[in-house]
Gaussian input, Z-matrix of N, CA and C with variables (Angstrom, degrees):
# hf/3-21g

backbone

0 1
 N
 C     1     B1
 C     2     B2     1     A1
 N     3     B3     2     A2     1     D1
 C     4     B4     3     A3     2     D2
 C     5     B5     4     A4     3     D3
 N     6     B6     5     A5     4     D4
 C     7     B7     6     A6     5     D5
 C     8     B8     7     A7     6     D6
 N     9     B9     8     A8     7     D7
 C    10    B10     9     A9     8     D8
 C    11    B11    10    A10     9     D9
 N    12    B12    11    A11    10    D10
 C    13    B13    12    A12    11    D11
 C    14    B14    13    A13    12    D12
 N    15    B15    14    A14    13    D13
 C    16    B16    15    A15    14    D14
 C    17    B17    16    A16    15    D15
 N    18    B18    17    A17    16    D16
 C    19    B19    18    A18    17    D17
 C    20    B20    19    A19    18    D18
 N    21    B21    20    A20    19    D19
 C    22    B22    21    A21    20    D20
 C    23    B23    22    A22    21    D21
 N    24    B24    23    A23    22    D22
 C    25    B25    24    A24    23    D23
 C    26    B26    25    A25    24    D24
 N    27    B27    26    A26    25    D25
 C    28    B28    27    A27    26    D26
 C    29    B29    28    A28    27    D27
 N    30    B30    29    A29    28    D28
 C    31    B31    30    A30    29    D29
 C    32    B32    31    A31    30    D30
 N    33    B33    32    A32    31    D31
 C    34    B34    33    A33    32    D32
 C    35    B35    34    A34    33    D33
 N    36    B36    35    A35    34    D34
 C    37    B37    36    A36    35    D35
 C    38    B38    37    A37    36    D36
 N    39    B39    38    A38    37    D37
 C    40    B40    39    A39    38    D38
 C    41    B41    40    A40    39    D39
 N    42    B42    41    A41    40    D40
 C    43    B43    42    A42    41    D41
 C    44    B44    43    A43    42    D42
 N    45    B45    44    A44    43    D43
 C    46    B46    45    A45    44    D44
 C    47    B47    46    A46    45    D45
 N    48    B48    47    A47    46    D46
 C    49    B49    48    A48    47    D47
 C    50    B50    49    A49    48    D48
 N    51    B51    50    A50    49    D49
 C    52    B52    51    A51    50    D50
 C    53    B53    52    A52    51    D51
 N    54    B54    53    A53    52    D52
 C    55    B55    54    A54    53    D53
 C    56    B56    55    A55    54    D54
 N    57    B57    56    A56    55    D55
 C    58    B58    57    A57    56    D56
 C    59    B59    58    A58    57    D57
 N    60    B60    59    A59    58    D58
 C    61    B61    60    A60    59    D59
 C    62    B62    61    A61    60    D60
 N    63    B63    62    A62    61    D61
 C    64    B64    63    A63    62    D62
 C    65    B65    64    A64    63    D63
 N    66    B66    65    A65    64    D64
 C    67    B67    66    A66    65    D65
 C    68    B68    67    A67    66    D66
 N    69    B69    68    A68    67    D67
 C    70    B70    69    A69    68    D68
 C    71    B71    70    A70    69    D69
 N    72    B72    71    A71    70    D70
 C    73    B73    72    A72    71    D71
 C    74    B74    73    A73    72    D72
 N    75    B75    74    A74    73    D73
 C    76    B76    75    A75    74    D74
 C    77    B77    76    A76    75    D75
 N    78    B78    77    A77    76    D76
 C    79    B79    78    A78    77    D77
 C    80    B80    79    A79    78    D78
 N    81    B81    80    A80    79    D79
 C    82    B82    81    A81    80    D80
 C    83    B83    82    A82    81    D81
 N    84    B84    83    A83    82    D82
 C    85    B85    84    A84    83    D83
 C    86    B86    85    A85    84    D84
 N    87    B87    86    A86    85    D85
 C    88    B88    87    A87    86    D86
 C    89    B89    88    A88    87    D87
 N    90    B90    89    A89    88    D88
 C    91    B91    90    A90    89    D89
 C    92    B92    91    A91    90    D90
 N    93    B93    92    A92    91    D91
 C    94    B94    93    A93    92    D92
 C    95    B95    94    A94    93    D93
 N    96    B96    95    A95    94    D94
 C    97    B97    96    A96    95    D95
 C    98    B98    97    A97    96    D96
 N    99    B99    98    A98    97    D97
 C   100   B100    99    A99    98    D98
 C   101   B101   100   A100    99    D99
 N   102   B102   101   A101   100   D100
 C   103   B103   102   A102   101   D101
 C   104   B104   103   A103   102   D102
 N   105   B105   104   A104   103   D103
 C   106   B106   105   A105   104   D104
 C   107   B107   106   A106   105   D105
 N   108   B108   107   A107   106   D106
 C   109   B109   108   A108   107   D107
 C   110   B110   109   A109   108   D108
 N   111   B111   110   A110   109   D109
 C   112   B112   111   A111   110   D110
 C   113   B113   112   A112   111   D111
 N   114   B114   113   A113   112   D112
 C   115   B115   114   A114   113   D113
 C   116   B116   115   A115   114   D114
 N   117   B117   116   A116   115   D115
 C   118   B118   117   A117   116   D116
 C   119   B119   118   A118   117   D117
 N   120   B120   119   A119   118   D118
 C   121   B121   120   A120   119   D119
 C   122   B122   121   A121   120   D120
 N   123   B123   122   A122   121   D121
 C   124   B124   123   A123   122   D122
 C   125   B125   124   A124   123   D123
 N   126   B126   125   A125   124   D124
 C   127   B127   126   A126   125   D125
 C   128   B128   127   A127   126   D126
 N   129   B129   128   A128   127   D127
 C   130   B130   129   A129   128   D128
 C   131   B131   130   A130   129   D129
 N   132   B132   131   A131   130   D130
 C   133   B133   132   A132   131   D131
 C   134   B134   133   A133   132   D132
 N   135   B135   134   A134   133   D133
 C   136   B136   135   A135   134   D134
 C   137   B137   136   A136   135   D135
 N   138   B138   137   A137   136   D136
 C   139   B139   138   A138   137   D137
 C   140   B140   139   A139   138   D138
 N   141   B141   140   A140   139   D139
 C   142   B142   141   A141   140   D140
 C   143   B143   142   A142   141   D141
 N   144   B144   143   A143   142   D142
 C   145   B145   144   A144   143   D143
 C   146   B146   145   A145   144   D144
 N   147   B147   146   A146   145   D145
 C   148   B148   147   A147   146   D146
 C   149   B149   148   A148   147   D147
 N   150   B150   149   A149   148   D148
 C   151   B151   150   A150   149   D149
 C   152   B152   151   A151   150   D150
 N   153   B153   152   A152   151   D151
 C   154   B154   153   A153   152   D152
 C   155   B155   154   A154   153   D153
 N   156   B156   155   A155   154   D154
 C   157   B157   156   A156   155   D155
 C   158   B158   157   A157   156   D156
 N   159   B159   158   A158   157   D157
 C   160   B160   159   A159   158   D158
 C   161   B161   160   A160   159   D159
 N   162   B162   161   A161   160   D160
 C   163   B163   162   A162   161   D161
 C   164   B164   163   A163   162   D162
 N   165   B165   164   A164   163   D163
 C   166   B166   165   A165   164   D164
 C   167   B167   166   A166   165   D165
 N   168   B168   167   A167   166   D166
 C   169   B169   168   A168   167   D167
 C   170   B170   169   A169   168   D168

   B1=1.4516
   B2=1.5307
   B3=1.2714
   B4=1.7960
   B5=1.7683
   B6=1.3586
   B7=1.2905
   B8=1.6042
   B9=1.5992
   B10=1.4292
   B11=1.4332
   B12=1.1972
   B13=1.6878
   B14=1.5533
   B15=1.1742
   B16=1.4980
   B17=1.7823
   B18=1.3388
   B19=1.0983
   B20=1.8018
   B21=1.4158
   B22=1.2613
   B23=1.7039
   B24=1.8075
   B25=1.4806
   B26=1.9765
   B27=1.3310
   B28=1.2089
   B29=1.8397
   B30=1.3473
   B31=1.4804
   B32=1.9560
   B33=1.1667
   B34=1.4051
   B35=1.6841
   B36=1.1176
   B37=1.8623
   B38=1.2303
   B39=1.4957
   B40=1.5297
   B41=1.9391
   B42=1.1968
   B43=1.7165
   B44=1.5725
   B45=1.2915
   B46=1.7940
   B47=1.2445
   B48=1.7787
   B49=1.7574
   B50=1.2712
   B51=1.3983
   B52=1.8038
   B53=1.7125
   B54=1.4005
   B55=0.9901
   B56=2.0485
   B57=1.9341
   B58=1.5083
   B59=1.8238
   B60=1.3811
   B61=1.4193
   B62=1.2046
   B63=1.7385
   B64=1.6638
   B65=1.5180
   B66=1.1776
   B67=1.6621
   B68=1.5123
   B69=1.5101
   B70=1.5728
   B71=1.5015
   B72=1.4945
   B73=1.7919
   B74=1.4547
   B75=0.8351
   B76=1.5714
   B77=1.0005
   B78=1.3909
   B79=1.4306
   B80=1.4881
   B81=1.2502
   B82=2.0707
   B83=1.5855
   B84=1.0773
   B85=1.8783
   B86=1.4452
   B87=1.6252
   B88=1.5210
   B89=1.3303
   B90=1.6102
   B91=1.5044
   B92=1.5466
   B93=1.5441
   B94=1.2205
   B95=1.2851
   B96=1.2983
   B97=1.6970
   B98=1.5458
   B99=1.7136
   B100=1.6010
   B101=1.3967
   B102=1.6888
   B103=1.4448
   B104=1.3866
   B105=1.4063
   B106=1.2048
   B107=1.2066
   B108=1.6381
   B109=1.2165
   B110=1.5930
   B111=1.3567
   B112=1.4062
   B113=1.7668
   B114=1.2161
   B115=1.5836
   B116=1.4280
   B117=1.2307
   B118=1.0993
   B119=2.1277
   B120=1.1689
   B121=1.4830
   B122=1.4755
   B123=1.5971
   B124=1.6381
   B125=1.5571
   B126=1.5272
   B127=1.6566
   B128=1.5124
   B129=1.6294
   B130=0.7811
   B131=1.8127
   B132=1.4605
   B133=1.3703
   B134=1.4085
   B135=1.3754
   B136=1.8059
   B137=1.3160
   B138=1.2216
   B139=1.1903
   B140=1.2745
   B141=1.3373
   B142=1.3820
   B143=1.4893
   B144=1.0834
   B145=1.6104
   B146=1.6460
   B147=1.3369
   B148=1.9089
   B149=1.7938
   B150=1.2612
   B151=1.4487
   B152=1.5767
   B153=1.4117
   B154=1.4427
   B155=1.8750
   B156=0.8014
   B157=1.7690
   B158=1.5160
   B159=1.1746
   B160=1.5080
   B161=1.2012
   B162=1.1681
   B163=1.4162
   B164=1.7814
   B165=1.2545
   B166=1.6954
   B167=1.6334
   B168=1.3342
   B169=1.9029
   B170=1.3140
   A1=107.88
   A2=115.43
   A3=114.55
   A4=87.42
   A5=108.63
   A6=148.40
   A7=98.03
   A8=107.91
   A9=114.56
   A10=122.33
   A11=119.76
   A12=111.66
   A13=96.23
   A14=115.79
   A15=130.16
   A16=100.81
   A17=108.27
   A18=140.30
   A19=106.63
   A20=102.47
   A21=133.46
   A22=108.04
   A23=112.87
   A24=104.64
   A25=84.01
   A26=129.90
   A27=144.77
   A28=107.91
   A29=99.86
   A30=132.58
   A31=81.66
   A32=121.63
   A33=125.25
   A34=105.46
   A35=118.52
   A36=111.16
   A37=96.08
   A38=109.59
   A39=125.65
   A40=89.51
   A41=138.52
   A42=131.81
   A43=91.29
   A44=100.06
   A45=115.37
   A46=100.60
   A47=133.95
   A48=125.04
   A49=79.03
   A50=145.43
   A51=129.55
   A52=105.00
   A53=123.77
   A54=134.85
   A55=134.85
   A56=89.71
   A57=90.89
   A58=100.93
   A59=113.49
   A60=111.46
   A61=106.33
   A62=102.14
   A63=101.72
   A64=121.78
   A65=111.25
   A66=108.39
   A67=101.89
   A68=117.32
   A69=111.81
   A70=123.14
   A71=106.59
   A72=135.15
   A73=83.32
   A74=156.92
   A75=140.26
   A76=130.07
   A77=137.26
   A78=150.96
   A79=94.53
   A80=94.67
   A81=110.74
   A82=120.27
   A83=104.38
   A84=137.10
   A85=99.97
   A86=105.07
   A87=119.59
   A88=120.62
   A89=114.39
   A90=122.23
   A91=83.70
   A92=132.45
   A93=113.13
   A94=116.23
   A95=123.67
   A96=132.40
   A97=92.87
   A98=120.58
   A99=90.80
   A100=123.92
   A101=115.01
   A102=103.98
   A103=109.35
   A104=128.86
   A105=112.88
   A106=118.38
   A107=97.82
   A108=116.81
   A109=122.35
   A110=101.52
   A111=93.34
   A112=108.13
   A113=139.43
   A114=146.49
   A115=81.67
   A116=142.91
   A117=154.64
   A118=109.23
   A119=99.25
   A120=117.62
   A121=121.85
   A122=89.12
   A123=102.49
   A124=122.79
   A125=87.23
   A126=97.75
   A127=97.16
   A128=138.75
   A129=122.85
   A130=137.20
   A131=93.59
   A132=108.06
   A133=104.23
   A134=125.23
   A135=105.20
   A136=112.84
   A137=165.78
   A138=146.55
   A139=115.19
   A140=122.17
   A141=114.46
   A142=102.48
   A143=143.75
   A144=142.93
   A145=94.57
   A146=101.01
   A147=118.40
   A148=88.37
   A149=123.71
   A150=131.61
   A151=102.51
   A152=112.94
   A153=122.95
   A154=99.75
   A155=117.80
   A156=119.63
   A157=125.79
   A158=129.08
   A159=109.94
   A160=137.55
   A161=119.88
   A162=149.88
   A163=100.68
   A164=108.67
   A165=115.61
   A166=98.32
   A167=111.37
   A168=97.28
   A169=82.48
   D1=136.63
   D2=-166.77
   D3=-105.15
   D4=163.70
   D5=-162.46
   D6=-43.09
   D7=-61.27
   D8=179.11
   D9=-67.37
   D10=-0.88
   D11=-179.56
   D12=-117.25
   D13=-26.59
   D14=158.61
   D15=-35.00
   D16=-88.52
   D17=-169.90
   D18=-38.17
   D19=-58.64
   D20=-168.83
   D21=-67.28
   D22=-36.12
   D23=-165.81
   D24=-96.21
   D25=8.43
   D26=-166.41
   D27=-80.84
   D28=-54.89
   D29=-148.32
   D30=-88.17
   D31=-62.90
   D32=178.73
   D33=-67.21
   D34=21.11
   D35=163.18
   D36=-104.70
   D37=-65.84
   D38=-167.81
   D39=-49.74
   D40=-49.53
   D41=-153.32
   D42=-64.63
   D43=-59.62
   D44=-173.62
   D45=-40.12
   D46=-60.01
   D47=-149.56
   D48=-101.97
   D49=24.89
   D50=156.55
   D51=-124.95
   D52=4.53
   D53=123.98
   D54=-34.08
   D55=-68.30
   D56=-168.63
   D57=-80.23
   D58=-2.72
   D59=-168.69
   D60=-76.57
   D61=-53.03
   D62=170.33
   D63=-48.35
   D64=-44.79
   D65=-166.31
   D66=-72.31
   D67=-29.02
   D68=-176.57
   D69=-76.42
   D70=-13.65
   D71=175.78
   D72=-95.66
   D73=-16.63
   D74=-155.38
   D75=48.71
   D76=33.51
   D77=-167.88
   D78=-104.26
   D79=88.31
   D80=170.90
   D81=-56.07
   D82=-49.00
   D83=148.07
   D84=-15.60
   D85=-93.17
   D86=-170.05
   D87=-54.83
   D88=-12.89
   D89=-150.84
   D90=-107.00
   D91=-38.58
   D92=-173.20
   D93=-84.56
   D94=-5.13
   D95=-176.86
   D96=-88.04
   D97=-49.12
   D98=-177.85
   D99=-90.39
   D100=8.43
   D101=163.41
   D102=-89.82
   D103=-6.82
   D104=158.06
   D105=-41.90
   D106=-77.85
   D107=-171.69
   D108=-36.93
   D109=-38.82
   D110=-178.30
   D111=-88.45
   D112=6.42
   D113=161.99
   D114=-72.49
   D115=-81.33
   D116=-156.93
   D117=-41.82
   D118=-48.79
   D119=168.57
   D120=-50.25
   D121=-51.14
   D122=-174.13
   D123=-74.53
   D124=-22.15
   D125=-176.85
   D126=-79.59
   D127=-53.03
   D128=-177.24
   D129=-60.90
   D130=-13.06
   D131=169.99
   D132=-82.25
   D133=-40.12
   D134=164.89
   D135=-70.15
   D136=-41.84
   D137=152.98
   D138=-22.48
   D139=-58.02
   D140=-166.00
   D141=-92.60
   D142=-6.40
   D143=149.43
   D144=102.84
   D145=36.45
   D146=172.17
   D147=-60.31
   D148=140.38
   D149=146.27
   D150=-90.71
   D151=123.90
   D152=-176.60
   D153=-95.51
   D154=-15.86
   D155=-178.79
   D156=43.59
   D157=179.03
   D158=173.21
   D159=-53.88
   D160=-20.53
   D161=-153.65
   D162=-86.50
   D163=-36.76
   D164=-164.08
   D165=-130.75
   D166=30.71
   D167=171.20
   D168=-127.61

């Protein structure tokens, strides 16, 4: 696995468990910036033909 899918299937763990933190604190705010972020993640891993696996969907 090279640096960027490394990096990339990395960035979508950390979005995902700061995802469920916000929604479990209830910070509606925080929860819609990191599901952006992580739509934003996922799309770029289909462009670049990232396999996200069970682990990161």
């Amino acid at each position: 696995m090279d640096a960027f899918t490394a990096g990339l299937l990395q960035r979508i763990r950390t979005a995902q468990t700061d995802l469920t933190r916000a929604r479990e604190t209830g910070d509606d705010f925080l929860a819609d910036v990191e599901q952006a972020e992580l739509e934003d993640l996922h799309r770029l891993a289909a462009e670049h033909g990232v396999e996200i696996g069970a682990t990161c969907a």
